[in-house]
The first five atom37 places (N, CA, C, CB, O) and aatype in JSON, in Angstrom:
{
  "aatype": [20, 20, 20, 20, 20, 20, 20, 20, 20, 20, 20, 20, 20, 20, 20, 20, 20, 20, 20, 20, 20, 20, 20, 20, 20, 20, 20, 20, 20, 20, 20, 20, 20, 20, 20, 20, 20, 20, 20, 20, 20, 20, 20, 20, 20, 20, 20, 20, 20, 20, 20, 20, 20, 20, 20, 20, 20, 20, 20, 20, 20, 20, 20, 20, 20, 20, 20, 20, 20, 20, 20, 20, 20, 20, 20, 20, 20, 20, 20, 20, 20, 20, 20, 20, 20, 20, 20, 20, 20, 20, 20, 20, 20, 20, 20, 20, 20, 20, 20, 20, 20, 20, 20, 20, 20, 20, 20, 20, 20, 20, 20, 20, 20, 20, 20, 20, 20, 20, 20, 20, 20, 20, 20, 20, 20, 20, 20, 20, 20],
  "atom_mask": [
    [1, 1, 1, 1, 1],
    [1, 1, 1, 1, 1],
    [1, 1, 1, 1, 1],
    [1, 1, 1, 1, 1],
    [1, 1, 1, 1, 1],
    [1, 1, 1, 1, 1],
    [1, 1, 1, 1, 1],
    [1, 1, 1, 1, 1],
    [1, 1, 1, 1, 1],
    [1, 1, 1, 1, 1],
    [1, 1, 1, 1, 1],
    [1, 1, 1, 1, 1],
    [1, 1, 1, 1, 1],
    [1, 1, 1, 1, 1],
    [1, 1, 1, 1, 1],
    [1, 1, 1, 1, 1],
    [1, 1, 1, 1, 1],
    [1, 1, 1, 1, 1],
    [1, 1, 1, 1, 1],
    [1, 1, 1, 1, 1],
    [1, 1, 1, 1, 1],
    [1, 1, 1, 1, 1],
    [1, 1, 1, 1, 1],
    [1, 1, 1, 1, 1],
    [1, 1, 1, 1, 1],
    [1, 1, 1, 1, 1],
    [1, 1, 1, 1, 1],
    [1, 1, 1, 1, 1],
    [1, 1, 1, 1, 1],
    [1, 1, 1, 1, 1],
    [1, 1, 1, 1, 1],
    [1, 1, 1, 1, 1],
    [1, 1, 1, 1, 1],
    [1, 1, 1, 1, 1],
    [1, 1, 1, 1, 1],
    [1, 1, 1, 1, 1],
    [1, 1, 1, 1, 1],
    [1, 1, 1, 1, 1],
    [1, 1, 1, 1, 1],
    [1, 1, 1, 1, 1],
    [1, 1, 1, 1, 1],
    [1, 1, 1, 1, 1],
    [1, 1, 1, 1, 1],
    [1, 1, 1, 1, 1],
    [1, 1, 1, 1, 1],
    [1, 1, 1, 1, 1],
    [1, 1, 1, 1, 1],
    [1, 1, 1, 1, 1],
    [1, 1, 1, 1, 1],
    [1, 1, 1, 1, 1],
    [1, 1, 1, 1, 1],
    [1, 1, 1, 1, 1],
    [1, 1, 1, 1, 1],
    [1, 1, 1, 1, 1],
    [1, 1, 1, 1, 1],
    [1, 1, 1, 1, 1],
    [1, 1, 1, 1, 1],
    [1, 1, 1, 1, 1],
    [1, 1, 1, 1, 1],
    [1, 1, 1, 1, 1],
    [1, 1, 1, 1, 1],
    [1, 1, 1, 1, 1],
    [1, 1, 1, 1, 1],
    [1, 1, 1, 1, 1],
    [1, 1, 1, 1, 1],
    [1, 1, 1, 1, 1],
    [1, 1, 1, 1, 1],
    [1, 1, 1, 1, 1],
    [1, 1, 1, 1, 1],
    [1, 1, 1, 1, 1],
    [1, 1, 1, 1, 1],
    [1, 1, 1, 1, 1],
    [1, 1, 1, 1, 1],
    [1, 1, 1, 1, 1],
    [1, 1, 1, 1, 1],
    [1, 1, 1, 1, 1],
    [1, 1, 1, 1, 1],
    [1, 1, 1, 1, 1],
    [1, 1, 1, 1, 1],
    [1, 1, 1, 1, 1],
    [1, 1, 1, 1, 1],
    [1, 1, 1, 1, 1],
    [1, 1, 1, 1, 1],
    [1, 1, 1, 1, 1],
    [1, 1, 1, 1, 1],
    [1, 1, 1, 1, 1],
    [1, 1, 1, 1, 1],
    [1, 1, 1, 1, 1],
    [1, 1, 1, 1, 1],
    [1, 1, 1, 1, 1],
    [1, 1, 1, 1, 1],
    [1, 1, 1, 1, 1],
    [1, 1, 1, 1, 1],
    [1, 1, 1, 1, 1],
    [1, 1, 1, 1, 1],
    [1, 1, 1, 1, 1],
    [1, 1, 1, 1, 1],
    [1, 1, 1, 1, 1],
    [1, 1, 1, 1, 1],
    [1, 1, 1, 1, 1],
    [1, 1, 1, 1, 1],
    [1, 1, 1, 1, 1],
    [1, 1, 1, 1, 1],
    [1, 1, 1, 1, 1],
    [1, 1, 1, 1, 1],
    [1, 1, 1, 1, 1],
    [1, 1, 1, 1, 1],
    [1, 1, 1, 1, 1],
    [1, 1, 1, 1, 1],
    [1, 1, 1, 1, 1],
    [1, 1, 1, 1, 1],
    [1, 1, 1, 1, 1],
    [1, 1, 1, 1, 1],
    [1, 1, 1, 1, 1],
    [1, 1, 1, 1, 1],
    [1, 1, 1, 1, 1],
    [1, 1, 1, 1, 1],
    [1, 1, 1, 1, 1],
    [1, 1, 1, 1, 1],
    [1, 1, 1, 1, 1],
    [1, 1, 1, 1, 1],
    [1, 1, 1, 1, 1],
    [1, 1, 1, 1, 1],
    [1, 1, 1, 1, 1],
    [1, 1, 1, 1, 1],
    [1, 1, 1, 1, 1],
    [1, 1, 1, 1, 1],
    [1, 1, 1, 1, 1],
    [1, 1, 1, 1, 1]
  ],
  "atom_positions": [
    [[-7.4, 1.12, -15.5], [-7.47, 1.68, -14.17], [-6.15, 1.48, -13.44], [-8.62, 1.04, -13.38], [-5.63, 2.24, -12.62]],
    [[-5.66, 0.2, -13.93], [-4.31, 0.37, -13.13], [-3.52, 0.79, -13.42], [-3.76, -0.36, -12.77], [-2.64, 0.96, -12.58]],
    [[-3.29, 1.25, -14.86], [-2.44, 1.78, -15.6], [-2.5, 3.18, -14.72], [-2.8, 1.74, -17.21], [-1.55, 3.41, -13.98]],
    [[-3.54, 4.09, -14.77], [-3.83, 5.06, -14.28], [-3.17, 5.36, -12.77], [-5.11, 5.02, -14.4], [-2.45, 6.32, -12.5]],
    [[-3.59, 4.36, -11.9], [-3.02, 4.48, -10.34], [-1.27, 4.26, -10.45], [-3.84, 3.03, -9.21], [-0.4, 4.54, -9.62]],
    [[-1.15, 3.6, -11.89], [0.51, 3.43, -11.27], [1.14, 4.87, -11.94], [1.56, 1.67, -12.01], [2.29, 5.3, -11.77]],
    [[-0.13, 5.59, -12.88], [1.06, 6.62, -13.63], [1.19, 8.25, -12.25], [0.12, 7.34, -15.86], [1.94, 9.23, -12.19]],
    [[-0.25, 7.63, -11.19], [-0.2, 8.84, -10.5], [0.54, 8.67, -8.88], [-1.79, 9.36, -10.46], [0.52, 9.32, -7.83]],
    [[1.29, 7.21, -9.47], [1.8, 6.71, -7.94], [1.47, 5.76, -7.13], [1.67, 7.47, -7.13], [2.27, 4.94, -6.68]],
    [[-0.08, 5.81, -6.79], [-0.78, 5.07, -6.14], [-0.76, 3.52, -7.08], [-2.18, 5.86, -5.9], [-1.22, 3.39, -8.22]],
    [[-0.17, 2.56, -6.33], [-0.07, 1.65, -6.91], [-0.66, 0.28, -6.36], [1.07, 1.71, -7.14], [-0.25, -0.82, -6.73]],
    [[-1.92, 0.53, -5.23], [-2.19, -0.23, -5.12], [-3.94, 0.81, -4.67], [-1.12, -1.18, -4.35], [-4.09, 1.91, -4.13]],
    [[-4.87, -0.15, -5.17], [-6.83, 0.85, -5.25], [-5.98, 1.27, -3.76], [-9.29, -0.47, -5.13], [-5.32, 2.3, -3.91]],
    [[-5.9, 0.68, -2.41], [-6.12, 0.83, -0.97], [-5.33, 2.71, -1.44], [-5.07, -0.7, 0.42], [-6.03, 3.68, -1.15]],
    [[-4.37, 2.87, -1.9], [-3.89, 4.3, -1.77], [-4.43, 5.31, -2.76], [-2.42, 4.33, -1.89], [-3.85, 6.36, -3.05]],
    [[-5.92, 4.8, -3.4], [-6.29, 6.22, -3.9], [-7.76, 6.27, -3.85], [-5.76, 6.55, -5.42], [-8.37, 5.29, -3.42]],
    [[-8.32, 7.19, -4.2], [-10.01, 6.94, -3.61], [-10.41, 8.01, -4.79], [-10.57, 7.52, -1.53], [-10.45, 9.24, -4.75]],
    [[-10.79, 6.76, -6.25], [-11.41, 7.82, -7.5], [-12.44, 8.44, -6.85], [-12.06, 7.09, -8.99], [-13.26, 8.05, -6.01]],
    [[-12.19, 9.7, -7.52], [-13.49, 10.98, -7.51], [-14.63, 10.24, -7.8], [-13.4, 12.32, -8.76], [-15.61, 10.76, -7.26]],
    [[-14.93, 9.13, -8.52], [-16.69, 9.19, -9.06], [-16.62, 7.61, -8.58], [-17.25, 9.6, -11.24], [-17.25, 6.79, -9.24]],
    [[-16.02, 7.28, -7.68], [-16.03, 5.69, -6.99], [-17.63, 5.64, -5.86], [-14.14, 5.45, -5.74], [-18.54, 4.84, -5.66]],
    [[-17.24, 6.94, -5.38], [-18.42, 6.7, -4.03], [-20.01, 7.48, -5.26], [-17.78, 8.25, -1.85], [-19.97, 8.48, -5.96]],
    [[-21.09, 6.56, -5.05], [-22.26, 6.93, -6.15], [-22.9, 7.91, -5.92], [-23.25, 6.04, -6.36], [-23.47, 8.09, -4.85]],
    [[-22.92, 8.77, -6.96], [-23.41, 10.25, -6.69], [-22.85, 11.13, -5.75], [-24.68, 10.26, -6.3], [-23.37, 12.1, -5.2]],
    [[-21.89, 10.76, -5.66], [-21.11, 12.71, -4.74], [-19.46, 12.59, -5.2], [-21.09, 12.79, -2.03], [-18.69, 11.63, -5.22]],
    [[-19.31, 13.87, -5.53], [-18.19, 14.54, -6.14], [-17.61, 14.76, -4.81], [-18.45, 15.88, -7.12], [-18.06, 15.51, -3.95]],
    [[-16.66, 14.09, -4.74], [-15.21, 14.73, -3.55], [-14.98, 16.09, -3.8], [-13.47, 13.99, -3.79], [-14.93, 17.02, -2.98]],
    [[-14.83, 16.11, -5.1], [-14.3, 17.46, -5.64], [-14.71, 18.87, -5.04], [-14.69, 17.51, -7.04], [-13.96, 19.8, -4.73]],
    [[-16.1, 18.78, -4.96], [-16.94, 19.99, -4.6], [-16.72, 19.78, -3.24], [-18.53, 20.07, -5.07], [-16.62, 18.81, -2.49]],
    [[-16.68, 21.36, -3.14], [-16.1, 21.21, -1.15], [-17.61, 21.56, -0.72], [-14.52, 22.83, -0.24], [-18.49, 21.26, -1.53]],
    [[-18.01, 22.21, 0.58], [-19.21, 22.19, 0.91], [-19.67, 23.77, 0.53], [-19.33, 21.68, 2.41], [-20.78, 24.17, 0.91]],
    [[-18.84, 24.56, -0.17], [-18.99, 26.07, -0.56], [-19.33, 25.85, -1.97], [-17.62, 27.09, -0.34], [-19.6, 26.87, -2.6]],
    [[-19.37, 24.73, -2.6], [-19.61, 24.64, -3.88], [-18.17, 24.52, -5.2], [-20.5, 25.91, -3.98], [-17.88, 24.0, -6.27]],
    [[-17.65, 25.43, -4.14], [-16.43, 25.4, -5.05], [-15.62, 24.07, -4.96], [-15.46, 26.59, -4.69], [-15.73, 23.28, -4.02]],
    [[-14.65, 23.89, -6.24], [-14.19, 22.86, -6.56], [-12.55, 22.82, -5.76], [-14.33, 22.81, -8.15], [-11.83, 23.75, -5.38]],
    [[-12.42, 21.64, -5.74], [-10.91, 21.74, -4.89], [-10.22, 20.07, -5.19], [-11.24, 22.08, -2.74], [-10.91, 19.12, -4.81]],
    [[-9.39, 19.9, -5.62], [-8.59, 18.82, -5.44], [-9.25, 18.19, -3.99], [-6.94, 19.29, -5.4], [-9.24, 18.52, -2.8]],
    [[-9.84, 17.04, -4.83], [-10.23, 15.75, -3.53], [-9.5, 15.12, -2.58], [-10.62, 14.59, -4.01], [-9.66, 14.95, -1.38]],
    [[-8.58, 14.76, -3.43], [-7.29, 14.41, -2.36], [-6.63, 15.27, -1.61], [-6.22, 13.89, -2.93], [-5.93, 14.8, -0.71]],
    [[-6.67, 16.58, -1.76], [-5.84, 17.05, -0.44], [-6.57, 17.25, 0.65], [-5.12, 18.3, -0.57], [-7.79, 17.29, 0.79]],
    [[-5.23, 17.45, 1.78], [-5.73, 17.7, 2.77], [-6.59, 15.91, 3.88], [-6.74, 18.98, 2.08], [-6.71, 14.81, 3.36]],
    [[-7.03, 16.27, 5.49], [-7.61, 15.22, 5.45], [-8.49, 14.35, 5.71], [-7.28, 14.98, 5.53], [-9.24, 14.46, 6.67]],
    [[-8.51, 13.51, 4.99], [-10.18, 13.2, 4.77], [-10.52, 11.54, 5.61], [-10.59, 13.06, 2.64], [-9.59, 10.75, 5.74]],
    [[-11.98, 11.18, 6.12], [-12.68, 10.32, 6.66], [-13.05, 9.48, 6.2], [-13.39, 10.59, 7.06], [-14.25, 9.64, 5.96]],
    [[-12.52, 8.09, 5.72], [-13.43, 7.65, 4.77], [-14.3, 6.3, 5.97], [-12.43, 7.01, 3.08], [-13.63, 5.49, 6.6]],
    [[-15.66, 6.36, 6.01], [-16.44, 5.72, 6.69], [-17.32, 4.53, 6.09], [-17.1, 6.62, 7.18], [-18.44, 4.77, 5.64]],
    [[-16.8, 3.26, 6.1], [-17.33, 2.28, 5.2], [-18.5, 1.72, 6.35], [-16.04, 1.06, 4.56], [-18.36, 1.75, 7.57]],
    [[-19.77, 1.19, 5.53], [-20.52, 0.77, 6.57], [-21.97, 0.72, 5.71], [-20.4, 1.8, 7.96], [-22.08, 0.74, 4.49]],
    [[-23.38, 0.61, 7.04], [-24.47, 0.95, 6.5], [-25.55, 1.74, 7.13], [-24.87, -0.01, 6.15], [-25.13, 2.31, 8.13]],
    [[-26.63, 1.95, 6.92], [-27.3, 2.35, 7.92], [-28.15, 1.48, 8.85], [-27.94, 3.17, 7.45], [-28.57, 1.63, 10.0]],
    [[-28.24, 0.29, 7.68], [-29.11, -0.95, 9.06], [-27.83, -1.83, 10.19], [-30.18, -2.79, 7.85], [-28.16, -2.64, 11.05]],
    [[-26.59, -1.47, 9.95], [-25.81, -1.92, 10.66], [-25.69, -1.22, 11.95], [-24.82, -2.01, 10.02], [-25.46, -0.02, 12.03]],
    [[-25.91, -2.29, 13.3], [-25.82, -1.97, 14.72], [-24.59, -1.85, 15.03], [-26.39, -2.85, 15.58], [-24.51, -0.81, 15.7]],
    [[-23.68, -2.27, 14.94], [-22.49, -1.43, 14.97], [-22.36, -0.16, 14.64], [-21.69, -1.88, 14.35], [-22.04, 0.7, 15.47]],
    [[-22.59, 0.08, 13.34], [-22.45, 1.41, 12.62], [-22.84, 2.19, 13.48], [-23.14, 1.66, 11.39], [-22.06, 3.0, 13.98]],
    [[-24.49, 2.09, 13.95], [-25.14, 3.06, 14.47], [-24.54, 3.5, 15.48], [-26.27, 2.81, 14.73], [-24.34, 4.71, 15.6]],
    [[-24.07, 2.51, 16.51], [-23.61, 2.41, 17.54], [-22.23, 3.55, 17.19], [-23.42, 0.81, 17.92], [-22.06, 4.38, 18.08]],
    [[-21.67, 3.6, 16.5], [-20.16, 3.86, 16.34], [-20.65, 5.22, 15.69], [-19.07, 2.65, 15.34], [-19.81, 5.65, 14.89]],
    [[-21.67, 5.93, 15.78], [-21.73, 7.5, 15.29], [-21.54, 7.63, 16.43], [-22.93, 8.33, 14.57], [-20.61, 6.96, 16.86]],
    [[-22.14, 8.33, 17.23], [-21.78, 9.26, 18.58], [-20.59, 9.12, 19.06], [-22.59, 9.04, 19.77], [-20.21, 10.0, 19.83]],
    [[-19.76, 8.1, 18.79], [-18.68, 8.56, 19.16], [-17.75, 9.18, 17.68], [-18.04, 7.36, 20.04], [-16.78, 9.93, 17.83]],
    [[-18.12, 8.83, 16.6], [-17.15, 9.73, 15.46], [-17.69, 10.44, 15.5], [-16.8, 9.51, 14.11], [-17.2, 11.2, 14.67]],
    [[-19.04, 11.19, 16.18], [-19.14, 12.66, 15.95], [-18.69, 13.67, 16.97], [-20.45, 12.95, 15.71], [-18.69, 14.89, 16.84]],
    [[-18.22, 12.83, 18.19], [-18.01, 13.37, 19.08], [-16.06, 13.36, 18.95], [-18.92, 12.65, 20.27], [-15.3, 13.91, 19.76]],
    [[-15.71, 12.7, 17.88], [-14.06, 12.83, 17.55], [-13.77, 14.14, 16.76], [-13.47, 11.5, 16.56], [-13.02, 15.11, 16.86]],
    [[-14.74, 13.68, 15.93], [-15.06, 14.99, 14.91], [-15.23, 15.92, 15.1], [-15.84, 15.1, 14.28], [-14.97, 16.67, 14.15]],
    [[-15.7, 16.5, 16.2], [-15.64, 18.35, 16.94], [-14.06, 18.99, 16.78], [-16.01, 18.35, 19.14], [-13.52, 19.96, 16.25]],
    [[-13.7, 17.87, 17.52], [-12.67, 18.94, 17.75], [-11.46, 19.03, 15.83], [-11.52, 18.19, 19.62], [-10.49, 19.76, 15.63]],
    [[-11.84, 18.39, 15.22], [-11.07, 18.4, 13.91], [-11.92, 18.94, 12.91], [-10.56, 17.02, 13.47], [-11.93, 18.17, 11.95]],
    [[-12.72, 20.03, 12.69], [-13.35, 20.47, 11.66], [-12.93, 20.34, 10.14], [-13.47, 21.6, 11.96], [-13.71, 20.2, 9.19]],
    [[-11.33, 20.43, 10.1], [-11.04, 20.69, 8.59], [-10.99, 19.17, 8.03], [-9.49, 21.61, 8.29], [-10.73, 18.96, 6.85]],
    [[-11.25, 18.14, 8.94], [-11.43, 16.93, 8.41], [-12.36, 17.05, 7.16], [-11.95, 16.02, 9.45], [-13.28, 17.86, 7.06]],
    [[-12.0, 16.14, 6.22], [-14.01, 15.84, 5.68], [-13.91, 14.07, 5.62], [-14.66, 16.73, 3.32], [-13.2, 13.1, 5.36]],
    [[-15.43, 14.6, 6.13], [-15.9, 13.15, 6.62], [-16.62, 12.61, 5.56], [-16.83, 13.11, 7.94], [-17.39, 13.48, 5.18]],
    [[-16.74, 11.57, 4.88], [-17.47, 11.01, 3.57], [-17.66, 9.5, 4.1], [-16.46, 11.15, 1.96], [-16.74, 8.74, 4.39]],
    [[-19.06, 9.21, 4.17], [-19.73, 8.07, 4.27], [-20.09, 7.41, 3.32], [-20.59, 8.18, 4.81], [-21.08, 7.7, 2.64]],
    [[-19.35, 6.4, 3.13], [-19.4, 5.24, 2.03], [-20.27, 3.94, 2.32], [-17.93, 4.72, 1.81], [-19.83, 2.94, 2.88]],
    [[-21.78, 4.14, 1.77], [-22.48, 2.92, 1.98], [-22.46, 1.86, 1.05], [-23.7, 3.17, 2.17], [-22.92, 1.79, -0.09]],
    [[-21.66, 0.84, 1.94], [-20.77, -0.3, 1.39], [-22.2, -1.12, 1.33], [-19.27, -0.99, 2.47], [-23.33, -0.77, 1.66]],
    [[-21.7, -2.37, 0.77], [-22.09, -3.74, 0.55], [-20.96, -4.84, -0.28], [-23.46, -3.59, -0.28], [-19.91, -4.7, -0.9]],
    [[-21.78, -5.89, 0.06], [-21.47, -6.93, -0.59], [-20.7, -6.82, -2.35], [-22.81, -7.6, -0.51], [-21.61, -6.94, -3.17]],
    [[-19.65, -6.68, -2.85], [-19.07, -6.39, -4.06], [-19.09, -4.79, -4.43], [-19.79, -7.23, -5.1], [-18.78, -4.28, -5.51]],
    [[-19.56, -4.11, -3.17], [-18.98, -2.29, -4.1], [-17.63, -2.08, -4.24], [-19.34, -0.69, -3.19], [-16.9, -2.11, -3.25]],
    [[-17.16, -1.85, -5.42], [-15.91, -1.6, -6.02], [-14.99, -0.82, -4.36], [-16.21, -0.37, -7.69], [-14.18, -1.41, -3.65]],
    [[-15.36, 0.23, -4.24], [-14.85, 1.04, -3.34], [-14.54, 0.42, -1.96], [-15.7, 2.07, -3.24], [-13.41, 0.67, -1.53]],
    [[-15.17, -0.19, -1.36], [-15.42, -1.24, -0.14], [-14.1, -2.49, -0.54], [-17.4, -2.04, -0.22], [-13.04, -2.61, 0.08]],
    [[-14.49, -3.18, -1.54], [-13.72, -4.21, -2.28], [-12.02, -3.37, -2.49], [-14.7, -4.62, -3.99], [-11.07, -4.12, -2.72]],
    [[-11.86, -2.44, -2.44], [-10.12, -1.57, -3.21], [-9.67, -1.33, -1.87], [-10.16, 0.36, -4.38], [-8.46, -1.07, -1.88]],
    [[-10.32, -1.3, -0.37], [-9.82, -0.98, 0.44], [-10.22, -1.97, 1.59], [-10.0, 0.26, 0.5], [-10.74, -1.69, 2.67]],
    [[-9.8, -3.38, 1.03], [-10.38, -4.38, 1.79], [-10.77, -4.71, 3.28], [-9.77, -5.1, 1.53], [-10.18, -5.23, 4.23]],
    [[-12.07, -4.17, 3.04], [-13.16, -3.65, 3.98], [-13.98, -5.1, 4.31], [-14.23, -2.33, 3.16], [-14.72, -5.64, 3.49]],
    [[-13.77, -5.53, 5.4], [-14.53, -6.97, 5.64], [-15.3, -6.56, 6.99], [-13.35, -8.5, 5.87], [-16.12, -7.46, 7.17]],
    [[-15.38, -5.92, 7.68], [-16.11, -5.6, 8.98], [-16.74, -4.51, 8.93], [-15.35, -5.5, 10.08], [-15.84, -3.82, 8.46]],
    [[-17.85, -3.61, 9.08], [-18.79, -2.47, 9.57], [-18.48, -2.18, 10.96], [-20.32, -2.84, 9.47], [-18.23, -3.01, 11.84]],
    [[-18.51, -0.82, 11.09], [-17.5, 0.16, 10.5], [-16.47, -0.37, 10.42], [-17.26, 1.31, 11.11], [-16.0, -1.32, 11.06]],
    [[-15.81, 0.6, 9.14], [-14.39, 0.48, 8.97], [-13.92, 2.09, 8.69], [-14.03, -0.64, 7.65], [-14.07, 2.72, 7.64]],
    [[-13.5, 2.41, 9.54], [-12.68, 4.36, 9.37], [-12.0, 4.33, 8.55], [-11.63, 5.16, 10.5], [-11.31, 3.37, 8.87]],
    [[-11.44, 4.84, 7.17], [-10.07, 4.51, 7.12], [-9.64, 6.42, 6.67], [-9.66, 2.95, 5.72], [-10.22, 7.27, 6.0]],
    [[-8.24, 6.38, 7.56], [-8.07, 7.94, 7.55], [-6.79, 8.02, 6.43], [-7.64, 8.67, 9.31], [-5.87, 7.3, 6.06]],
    [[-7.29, 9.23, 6.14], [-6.59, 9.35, 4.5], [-5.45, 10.75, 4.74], [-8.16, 9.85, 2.96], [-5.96, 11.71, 5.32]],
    [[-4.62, 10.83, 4.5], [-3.65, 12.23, 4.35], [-3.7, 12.26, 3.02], [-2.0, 12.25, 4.92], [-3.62, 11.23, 2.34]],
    [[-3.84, 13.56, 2.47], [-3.48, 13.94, 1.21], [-3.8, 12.46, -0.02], [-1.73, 14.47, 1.39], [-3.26, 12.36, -1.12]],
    [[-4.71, 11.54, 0.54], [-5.21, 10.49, -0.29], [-4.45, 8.95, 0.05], [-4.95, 10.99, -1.88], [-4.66, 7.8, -0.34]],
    [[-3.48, 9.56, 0.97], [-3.08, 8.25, 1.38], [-3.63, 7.7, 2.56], [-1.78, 8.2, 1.53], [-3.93, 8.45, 3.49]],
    [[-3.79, 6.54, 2.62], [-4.0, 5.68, 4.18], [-3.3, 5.98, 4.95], [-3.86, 4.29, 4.34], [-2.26, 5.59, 4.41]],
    [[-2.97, 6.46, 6.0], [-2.55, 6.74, 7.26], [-2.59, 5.97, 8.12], [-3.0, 7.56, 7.7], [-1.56, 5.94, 8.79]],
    [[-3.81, 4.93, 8.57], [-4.38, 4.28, 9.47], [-5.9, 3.77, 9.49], [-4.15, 4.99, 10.38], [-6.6, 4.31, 8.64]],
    [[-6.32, 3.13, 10.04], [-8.14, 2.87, 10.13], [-7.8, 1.83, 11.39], [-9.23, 1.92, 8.35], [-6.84, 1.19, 11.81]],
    [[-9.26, 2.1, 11.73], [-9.75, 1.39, 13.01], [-11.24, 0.71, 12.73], [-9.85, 2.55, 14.32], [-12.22, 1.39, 12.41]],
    [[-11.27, -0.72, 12.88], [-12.53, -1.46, 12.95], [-13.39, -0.89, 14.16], [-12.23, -3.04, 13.13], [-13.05, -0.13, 15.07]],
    [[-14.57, -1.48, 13.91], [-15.6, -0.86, 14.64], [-15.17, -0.48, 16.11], [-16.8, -1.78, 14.64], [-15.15, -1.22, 17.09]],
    [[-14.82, 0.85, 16.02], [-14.51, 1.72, 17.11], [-15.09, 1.29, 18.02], [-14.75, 2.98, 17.03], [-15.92, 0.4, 17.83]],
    [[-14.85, 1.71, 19.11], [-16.02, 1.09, 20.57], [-15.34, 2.56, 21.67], [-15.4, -1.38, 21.56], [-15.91, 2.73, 22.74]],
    [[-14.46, 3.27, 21.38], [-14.76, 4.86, 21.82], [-14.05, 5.7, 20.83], [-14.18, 5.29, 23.41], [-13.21, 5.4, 19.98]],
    [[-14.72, 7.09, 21.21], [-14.16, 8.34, 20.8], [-12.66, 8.61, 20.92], [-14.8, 9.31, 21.52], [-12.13, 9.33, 20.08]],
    [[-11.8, 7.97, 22.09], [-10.32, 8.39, 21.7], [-9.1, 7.37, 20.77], [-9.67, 8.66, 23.16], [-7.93, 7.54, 20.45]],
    [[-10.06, 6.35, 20.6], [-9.52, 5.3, 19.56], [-9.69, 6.3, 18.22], [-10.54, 3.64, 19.47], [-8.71, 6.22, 17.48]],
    [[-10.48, 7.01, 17.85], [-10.85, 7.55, 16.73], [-9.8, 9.09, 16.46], [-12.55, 7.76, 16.91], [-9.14, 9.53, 15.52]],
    [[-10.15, 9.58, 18.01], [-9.87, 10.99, 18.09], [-8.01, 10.68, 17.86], [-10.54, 11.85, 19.83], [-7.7, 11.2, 16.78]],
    [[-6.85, 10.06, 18.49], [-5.73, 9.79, 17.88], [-5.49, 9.31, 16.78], [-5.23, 9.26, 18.39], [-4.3, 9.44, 16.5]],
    [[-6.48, 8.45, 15.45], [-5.92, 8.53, 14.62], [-6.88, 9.62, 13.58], [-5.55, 7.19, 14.32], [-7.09, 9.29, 12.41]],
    [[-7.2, 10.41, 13.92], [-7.6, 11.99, 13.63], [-6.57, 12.78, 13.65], [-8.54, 12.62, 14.59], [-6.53, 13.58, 12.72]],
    [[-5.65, 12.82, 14.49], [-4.73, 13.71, 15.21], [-3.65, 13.14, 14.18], [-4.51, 13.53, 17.04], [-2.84, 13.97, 13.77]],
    [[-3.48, 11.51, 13.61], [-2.35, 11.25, 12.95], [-2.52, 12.77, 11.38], [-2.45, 9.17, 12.45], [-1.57, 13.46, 11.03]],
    [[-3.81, 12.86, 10.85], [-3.85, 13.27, 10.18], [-4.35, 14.52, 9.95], [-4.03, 12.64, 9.83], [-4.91, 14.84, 8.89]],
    [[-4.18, 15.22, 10.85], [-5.13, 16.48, 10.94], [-4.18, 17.08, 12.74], [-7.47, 15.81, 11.06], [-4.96, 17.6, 13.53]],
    [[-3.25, 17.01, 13.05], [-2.43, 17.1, 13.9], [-3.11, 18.47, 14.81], [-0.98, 17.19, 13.21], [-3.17, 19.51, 14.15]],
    [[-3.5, 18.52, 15.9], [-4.15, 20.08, 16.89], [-3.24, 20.94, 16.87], [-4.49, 19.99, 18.61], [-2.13, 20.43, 17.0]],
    [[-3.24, 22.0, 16.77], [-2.24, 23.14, 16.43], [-1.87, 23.25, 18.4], [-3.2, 24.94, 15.34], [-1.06, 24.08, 18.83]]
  ]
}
């Protein structure tokens, strides 16, 4: 595996996010079905759970960041205790955002507490025309 991240660049898990890491969903497939390079373009990655009060707490405002950036994609990663994916992007707090350009880290923000903490580092990666 590491052989792999260093032959494609990414030389440390935090800068790449394998296709079959998050269980049962293909990055690959966009929401038309069709297939597309996972890494481009940019993407949401949302570590967390659903019994977590934070978490819960911290949707309405990423959905309310999320309007105005549609071509984002947003992918919810339900972490725990030793998931590989959680563990490569050392994830110790619920929520954890972490915003990706073209597969790289850009930025992340611990458990948000508003919408324009979120909505600027949206904008790092997905810039408003």
């Amino acid at each position: 595996y590491r052989a792999f991240l260093e032959g494609i660049g990414a030389f440390t898990p935090r800068q790449f996010v394998p296709v079959g890491a998050v269980a049962g969903v293909n990055l690959a497939v966009s929401a038309k079905g069709k297939e597309t390079p996972w890494y481009k373009g940019p993407t949401l990655l949302e570590f967390g759970t659903s019994w977590c009060g934070h978490c819960r707490a911290a949707q309405p405002l990423i959905a309310n960041a999320l309007k105005a950036h549609s071509r984002v994609r947003h992918v919810k990663v339900e972490d725990g205790s030793g998931q590989p994916l959680g563990r490569s992007y050392a994830v110790k707090l619920w929520p954890t955002l972490v915003f990706l350009a073209d597969g790289r880290e850009a930025t992340r923000v611990v458990r948000p507490r508003d919408a324009g903490t979120i909505a600027k580092a949206l904008d790092l990666i997905a810039p408003m025309p």
